[in-house]
N, C-alpha and C positions, 0 to 999 in steps of 0.2 A: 245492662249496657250503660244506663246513667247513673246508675253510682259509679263504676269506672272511668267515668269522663268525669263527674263531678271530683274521683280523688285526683284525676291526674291536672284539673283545673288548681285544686288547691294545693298540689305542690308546684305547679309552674309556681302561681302567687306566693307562695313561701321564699321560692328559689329568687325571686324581682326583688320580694323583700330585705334580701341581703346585700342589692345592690348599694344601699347609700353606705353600709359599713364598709363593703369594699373599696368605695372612692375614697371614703375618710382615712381607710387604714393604706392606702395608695398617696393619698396627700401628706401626711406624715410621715410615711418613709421617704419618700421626694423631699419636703423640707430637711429631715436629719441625715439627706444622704449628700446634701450639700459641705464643701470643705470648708473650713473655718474664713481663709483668707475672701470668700467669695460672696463673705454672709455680708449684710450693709453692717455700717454700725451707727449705732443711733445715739452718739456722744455720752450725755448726763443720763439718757433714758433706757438705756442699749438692755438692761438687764429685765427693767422694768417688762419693754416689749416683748423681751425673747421668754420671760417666765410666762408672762398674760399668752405668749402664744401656746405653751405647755395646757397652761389653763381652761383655753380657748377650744385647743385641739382635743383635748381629754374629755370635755364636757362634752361634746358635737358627737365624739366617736360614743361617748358610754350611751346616747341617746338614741343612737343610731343602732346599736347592737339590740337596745330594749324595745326599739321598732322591730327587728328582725325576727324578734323573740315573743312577737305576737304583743306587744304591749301588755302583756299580763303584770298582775299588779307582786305578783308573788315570782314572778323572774327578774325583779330588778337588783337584787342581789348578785345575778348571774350578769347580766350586762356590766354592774361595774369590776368584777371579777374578772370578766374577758377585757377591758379595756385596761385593765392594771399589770393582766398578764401580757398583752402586746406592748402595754408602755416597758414591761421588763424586756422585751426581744428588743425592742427600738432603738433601746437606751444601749444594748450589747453590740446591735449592728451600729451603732452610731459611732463604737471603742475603735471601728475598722475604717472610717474617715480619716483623712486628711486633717490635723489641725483640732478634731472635735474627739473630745471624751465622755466616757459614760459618767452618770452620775445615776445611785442610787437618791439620791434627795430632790431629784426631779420629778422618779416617779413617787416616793414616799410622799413628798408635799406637793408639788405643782400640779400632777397629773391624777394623783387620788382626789386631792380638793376637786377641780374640774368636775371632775367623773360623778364624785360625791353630790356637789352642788346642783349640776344640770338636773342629777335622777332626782334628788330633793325637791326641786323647785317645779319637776314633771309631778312626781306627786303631789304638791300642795295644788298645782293648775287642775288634775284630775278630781282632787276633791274639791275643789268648789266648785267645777260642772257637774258633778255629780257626788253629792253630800250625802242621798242617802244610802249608797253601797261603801261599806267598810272594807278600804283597801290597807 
């Protein structure tokens, strides 16, 4: 009977664990499902922001998939994998807005960098808390 509560504890906790990729992958489709005319513009800067947000949002999401995915040091390839394949649905639902078009060079550079970056920089944090496990 307690291994049976113990497994059914550890998939509740699996299943909670997917909750922050669910809000991430829920806040990005709300931002790209906005019409063009309704988006701010931010004069000299507009492009700058609207890429950092691609950046922004791809980092957060790849981090969050790698949370879900137990923080294992050998599924972080899969985390930025799954955050490149939603930036590709994103990018195809976003062709079906008002005003806004897909671009394949959003997810190629804005939202691979992100994805890239965050998981990079989770790993160099995990090695210097712990330097002596080879991740």
């Amino acid at each position: 009977m307690a291994f049976y509560l113990n497994r059914m504890y550890m998939k509740k906790m699996a299943i909670w664990n997917w909750l922050p990729t669910l809000l991430m992958m829920g806040i990005i489709f709300w931002f790209s499902s906005q019409p063009s005319p309704d988006l701010p513009n931010f004069n000299w800067a507009d492009r700058i922001v609207k890429k950092s947000g691609h950046v922004i949002g791809y980092a957060v999401l790849a981090l969050c998939y790698w949370y879900a995915l137990g923080l294992k040091p050998e599924k972080r390839w899969t985390a930025w994998l799954l955050a490149i394949l939603y930036a590709l649905t994103d990018e195809f639902h976003q062709s079906f807005v008002v005003g806004r078009h897909s671009s394949i060079w959003d997810v190629l550079i804005f939202d691979n960098f992100g994805a890239l970056l965050s998981l990079w920089l989770a790993e160099t944090w995990v090695k210097q808390k712990r330097p002596d496990e080879n991740l």
